[in-house]
ROVOFI-895141 format. One record per residue: residue number from 1; residue in three letters; y, z, x of N, C-alpha, C, CB in turn. Coordinates in steps of 0.05 Angstrom, whole numbers, plus 32768, in hexadecimal, padded with zeros to 4 digits. Each point is the difference from the previous one (the first is absolute). Glycine has a CB too. Layout:
<atoms>
+-----+-----+------+------+------+------+------+------+------+------+------+------+------+------+
:   n : res :  n.y :  n.z :  n.x : ca.y : ca.z : ca.x :  c.y :  c.z :  c.x : cb.y : cb.z : cb.x :
+-----+-----+------+------+------+------+------+------+------+------+------+------+------+------+
: NUM : ALA :    Y :    Z :    X :    Y :    Z :    X :    Y :    Z :    X :    Y :    Z :    X :
...
+-----+-----+------+------+------+------+------+------+------+------+------+------+------+------+
</atoms>
This chain:
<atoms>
+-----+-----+------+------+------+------+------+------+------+------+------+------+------+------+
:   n : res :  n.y :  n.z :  n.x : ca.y : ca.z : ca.x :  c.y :  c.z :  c.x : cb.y : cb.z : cb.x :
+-----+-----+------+------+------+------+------+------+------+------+------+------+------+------+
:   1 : UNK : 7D83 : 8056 : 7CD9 : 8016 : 7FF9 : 8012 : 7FF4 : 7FEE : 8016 : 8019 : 802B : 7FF7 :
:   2 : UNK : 7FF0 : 7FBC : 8009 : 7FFB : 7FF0 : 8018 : 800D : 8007 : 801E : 7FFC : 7FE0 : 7FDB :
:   3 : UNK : 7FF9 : 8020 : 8034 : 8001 : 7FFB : 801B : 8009 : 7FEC : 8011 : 7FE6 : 8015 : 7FF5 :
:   4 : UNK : 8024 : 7FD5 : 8006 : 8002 : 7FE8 : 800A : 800F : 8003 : 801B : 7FFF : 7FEA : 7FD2 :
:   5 : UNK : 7FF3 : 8009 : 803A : 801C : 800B : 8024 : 8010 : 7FE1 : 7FFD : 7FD8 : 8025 : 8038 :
:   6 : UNK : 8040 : 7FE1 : 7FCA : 8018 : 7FEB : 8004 : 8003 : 7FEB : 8017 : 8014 : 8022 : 7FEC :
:   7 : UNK : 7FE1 : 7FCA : 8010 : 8003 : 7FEE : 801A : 8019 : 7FF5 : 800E : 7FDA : 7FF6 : 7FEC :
:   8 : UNK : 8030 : 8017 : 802D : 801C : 7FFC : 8008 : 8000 : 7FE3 : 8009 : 800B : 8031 : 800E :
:   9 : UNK : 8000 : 7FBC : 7FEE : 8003 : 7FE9 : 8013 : 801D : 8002 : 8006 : 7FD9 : 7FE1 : 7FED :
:  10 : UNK : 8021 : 8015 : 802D : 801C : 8000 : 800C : 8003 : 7FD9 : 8001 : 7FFC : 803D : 8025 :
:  11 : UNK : 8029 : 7FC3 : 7FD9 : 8001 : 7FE1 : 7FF6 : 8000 : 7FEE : 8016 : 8019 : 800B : 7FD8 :
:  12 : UNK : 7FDF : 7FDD : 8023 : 8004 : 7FED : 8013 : 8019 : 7FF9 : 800F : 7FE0 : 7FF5 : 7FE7 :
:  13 : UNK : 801F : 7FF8 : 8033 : 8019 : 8002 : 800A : 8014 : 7FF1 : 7FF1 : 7FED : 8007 : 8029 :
:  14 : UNK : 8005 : 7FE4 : 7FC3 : 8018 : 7FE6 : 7FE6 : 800A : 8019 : 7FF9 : 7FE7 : 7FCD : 7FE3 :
:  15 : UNK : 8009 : 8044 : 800D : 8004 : 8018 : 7FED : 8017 : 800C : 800A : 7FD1 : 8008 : 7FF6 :
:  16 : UNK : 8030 : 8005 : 8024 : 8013 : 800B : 8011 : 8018 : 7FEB : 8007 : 7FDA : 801F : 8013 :
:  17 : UNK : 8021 : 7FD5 : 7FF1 : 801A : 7FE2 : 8005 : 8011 : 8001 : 7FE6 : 7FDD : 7FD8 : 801C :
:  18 : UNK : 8013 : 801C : 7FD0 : 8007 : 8001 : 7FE2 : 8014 : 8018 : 7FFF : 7FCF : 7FED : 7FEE :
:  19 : UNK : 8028 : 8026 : 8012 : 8017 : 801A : 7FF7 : 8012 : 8002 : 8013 : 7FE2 : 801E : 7FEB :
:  20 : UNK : 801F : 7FE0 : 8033 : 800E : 7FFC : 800F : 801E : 7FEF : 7FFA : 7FD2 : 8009 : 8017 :
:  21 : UNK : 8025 : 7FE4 : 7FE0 : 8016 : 7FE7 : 7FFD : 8005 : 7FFF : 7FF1 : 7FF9 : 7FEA : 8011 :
:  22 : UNK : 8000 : 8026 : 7FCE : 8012 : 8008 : 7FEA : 8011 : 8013 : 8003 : 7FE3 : 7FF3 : 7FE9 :
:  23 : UNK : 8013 : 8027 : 8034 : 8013 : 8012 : 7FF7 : 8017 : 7FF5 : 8020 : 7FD9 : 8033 : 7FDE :
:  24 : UNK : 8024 : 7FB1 : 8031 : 8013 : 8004 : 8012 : 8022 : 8003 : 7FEB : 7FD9 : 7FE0 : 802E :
:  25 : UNK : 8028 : 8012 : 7FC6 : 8027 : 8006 : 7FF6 : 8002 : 8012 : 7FFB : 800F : 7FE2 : 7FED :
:  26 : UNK : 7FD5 : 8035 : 8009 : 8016 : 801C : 7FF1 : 8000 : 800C : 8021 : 7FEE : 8012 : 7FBE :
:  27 : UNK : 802E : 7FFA : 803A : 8006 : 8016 : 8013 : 7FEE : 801D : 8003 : 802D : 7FEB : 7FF5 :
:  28 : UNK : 7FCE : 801A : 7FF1 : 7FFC : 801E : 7FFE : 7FDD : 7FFE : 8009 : 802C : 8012 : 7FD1 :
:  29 : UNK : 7FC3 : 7FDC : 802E : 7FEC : 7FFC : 800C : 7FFC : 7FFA : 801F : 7FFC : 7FF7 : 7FD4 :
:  30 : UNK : 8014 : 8010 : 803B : 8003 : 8002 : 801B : 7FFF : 801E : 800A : 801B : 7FD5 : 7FFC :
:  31 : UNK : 7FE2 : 8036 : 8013 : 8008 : 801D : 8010 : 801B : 7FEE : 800C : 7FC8 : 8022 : 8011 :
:  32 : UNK : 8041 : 7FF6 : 8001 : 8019 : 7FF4 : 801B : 7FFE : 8000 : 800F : 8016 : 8004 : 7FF9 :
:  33 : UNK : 7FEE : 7FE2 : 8015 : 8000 : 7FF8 : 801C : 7FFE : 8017 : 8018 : 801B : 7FD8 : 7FEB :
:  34 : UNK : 7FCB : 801F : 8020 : 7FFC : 801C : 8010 : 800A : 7FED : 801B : 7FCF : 8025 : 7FE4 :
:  35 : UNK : 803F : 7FEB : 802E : 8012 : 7FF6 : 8019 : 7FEF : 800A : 801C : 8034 : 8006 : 7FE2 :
:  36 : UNK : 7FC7 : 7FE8 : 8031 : 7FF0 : 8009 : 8012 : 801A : 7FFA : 801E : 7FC2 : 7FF2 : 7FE0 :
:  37 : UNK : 8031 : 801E : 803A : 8010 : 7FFC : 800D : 7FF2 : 7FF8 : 801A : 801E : 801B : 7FE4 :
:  38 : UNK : 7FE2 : 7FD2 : 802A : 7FF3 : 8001 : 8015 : 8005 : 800E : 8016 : 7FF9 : 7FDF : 7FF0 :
:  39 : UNK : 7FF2 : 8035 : 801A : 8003 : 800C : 800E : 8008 : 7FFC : 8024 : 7FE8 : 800C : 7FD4 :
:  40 : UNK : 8029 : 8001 : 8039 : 800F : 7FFD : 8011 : 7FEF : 7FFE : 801D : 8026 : 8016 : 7FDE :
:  41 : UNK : 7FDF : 7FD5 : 8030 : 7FEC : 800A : 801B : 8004 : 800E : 8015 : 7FF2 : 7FE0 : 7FF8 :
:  42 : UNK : 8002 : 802B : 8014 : 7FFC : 801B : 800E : 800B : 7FEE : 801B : 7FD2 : 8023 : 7FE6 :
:  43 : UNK : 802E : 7FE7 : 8033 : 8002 : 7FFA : 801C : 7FF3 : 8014 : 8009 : 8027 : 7FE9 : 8003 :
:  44 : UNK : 7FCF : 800C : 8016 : 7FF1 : 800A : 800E : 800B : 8004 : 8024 : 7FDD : 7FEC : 7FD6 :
:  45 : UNK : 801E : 802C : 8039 : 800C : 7FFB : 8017 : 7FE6 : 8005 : 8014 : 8036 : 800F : 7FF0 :
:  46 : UNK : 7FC7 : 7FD5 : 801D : 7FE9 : 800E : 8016 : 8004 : 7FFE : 8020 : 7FDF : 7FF3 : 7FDC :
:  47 : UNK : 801B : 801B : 802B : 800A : 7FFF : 8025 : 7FFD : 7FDF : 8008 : 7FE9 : 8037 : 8013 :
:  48 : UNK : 8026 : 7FC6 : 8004 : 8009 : 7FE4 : 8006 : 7FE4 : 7FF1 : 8010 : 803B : 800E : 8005 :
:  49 : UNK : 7FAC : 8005 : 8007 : 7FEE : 7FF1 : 8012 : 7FED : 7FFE : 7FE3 : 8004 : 8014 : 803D :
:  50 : UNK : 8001 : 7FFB : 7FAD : 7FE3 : 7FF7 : 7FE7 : 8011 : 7FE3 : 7FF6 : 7FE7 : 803D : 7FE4 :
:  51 : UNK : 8034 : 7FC5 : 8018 : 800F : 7FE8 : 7FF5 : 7FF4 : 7FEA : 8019 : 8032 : 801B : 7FE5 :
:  52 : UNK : 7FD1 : 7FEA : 8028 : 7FF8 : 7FE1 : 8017 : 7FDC : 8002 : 7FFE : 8032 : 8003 : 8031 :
:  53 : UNK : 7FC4 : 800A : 7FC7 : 7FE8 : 7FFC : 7FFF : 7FF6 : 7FF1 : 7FE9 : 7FFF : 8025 : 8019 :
:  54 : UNK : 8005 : 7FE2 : 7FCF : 8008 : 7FF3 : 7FE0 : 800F : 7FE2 : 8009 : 800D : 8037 : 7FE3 :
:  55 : UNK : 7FFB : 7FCB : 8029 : 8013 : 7FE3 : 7FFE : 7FE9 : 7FED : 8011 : 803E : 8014 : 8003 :
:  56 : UNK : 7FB4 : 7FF3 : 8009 : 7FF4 : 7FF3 : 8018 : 7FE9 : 7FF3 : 7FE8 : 800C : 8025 : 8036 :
:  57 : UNK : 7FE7 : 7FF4 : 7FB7 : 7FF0 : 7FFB : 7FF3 : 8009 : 7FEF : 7FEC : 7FED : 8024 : 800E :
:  58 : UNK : 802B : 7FDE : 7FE6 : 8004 : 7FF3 : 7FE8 : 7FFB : 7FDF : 8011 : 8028 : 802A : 7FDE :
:  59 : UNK : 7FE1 : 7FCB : 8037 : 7FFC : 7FE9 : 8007 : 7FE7 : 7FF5 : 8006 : 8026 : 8009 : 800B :
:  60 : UNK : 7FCF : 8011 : 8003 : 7FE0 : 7FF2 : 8002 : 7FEF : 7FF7 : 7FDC : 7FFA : 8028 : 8037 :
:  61 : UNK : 8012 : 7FE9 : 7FB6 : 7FF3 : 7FF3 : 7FE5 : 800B : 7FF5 : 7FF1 : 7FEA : 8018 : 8000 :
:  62 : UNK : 802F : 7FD9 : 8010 : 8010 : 7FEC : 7FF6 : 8013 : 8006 : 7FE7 : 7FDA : 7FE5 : 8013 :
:  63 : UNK : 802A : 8035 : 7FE5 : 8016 : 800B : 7FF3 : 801F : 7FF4 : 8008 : 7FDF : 8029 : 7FFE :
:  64 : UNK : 802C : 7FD8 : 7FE2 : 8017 : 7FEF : 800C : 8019 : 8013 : 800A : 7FF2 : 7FD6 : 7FDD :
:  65 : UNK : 7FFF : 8045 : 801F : 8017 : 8011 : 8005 : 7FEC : 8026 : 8005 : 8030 : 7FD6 : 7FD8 :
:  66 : UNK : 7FE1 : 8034 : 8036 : 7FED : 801C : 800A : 8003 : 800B : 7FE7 : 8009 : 800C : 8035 :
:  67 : UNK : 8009 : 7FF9 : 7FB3 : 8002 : 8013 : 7FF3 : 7FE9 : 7FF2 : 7FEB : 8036 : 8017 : 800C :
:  68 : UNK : 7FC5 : 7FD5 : 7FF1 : 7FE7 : 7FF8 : 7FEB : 7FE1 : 8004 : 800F : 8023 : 7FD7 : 7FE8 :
:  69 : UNK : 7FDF : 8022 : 8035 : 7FE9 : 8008 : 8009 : 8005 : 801E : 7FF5 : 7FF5 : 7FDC : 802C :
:  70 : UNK : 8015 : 803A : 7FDF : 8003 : 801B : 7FFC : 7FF6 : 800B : 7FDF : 802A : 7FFA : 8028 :
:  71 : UNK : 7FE9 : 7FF4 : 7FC2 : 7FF5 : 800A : 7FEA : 7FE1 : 7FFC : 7FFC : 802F : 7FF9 : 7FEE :
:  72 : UNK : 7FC6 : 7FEA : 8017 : 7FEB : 8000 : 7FF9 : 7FEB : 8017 : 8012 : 8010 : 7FCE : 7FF0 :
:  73 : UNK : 7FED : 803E : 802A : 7FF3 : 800E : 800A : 8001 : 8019 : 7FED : 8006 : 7FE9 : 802B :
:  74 : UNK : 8012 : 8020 : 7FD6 : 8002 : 8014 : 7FEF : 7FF1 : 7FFD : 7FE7 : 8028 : 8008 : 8015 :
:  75 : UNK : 7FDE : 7FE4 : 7FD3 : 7FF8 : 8002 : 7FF2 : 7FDF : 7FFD : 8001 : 8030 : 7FF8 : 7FF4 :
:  76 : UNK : 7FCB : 7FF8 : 801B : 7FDB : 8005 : 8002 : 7FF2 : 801C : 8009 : 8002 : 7FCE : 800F :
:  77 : UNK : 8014 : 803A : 800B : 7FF2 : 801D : 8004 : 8008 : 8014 : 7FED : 7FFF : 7FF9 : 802D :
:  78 : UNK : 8016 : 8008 : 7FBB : 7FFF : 8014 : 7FE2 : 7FE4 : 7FF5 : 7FF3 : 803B : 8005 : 7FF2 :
:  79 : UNK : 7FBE : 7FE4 : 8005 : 7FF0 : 7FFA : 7FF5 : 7FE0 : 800E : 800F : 8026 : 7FD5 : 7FEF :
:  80 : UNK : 7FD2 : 8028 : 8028 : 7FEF : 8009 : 8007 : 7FFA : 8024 : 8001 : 8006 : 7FCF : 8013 :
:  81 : UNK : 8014 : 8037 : 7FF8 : 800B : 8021 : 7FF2 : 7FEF : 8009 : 7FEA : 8032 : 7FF7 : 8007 :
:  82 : UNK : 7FDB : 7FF5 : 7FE2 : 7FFC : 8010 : 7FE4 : 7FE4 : 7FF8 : 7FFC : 8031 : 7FFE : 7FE7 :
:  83 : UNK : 7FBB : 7FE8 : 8022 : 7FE8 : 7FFD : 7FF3 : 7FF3 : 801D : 8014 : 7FFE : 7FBE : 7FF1 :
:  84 : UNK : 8003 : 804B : 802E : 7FF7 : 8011 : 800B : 8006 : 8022 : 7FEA : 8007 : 7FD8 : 8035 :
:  85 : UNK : 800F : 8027 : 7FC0 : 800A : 801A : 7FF6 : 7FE9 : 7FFA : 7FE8 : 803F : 800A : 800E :
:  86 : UNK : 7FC2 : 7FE2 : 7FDF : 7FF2 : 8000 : 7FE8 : 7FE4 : 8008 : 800B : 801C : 7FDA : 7FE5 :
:  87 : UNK : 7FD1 : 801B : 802B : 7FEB : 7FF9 : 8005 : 7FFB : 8021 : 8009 : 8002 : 7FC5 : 800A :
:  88 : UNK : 8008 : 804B : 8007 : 8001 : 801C : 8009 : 8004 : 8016 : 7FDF : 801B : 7FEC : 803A :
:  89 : UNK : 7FFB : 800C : 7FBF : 7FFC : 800B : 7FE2 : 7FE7 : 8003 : 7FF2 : 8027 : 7FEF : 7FFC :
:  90 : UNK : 7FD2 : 7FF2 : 8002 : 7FEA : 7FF9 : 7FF0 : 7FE5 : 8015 : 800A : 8016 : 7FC9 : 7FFB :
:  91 : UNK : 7FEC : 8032 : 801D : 7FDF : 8014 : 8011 : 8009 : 8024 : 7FFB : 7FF4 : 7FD5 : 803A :
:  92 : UNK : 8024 : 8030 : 7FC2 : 7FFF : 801C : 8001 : 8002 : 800B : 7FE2 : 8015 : 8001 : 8032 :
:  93 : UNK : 7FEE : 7FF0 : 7FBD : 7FFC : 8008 : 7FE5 : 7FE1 : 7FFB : 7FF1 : 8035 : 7FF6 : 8000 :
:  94 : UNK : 7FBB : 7FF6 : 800E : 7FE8 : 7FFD : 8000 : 7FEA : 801B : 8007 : 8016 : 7FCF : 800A :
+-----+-----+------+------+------+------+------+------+------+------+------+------+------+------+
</atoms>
């Protein structure tokens, strides 16, 4: 009894194109249209001396508007959040 181990190759991207574009007309080689929804945005309410403070800032870094200065802060201070959360994870499972 031979042993031979089976060499998998996986196909090229023609290879993949190729089958792609024979099976675009059939129907039954499709799944169904999966439907996405974009998600709805939140509001935020902050006391009126942090709003004039934000606004003061959004002009000093030349934002064309407080609520885009605002998202971007936010979004940089989540980002620094999660690398601090990972990095704390990382040392206490170590």
């Amino acid at each position: 009894m031979s042993t031979r181990k089976r060499k998998h190759t996986t196909p090229d991207q023609e290879a993949i194109d190729q089958v792609v574009i024979s099976q675009s007309e059939e129907d039954s080689a499709w799944e169904a249209p999966v439907r996405v929804q974009r998600s709805k945005a939140a509001s935020l309410s902050i006391p009126g001396d942090l709003a004039a403070r934000a606004g003061f800032l959004a002009k000093l870094h030349r934002e064309p508007g407080v609520d885009k200065w605002v998202e971007r802060v936010v979004r940089e201070r989540i980002e620094i959040e999660e690398l601090a959360y990972s990095e704390a994870k990382k040392k206490l499972a170590s």
